[in-house]
BADRENSE-258235 format. One record per atom (N, C-alpha, C): x, y, z; residue in three letters. Coordinates in steps of 0.05 Angstrom, whole numbers, plus 5000, padded with zeros to 4 digits. Example, Ala and Ser with C-alpha at 12.3 -4.5 7.8 and 13.67 -1.06 7.14 Angstrom:
BADRENSE-258235
526448865156ala 524649105156ala 526449345156ala 525749555142ser 527349795143ser 525850015157ser 
***
This chain:
BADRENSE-258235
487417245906unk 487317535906unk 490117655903unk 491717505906unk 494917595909unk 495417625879unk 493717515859unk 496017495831unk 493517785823unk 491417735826unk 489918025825unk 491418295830unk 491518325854unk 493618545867unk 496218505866unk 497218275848unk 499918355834unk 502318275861unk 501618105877unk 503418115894unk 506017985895unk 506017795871unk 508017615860unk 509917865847unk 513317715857unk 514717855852unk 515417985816unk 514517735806unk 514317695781unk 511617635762unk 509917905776unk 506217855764unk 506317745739unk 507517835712unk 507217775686unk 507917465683unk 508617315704unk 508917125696unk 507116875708unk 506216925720unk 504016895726unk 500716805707unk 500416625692unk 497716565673unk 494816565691unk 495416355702unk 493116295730unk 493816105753unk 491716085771unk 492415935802unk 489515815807unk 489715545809unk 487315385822unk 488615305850unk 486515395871unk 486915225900unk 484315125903unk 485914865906unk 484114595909unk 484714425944unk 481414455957unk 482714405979unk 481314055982unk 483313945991unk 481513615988unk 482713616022unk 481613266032unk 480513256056unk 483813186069unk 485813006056unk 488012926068unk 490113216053unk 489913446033unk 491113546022unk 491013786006unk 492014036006unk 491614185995unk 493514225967unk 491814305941unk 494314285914unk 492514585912unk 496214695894unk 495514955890unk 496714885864unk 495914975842unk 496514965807unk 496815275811unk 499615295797unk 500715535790unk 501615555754unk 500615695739unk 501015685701unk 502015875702unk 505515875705unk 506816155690unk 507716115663unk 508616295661unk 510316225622unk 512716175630unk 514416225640unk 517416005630unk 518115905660unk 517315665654unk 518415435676unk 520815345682unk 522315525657unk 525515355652unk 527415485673unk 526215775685unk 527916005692unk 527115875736unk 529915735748unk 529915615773unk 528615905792unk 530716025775unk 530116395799unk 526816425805unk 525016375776unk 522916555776unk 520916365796unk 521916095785unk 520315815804unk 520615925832unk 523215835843unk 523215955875unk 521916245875unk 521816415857unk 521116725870unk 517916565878unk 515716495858unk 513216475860unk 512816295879unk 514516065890unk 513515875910unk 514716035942unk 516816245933unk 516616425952unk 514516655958unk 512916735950unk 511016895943unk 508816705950unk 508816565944unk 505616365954unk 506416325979unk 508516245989unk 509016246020unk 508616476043unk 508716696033unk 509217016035unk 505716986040unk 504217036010unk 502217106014unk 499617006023unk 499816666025unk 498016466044unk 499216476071unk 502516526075unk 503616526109unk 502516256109unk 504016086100unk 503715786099unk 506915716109unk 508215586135unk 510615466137unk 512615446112unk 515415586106unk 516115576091unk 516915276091unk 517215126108unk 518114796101unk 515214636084unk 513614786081unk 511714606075unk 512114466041unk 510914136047unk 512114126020unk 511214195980unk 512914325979unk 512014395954unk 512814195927unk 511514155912unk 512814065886unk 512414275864unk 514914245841unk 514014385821unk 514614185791unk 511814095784unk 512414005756unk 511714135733unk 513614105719unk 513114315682unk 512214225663unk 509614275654unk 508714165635unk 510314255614unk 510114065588unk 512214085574unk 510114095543unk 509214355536unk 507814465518unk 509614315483unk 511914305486unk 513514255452unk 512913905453unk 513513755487unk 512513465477unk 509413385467unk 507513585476unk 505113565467unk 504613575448unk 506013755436unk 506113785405unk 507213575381unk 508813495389unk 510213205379unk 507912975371unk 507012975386unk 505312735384unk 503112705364unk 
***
């Protein structure tokens, strides 16, 4: 509901969000458009912290899919 109501600091960047809750783990898929920019990464994994109020130590990963190697192939 947060990317609905725009609550990310940086809504437009934002594509979509799957939360997937499994039994030992919860994964949250975040699809913005530019992965390259460190600022916009921390703003949105700040903002998911913000708007779930989930421990900011909790651990996050961020991997970038890499749309130009796909293409290569």
């Amino acid at each position: 509901m947060g990317v609905v109501g725009e609550s990310f600091t940086y809504p437009d960047e934002i594509n979509g969000i799957i939360i997937s809750i499994k039994g030992n783990q919860d994964i949250i898929s975040v699809w913005n458009k530019t992965g390259r920019d460190d600022n916009v990464v921390q703003s949105i994994k700040d903002d998911i912290i913000r708007i779930l109020g989930i421990p900011y130590n909790a651990q996050m990963d961020y991997t970038q899919f890499n749309v130009d190697d796909d293409k290569k192939k």
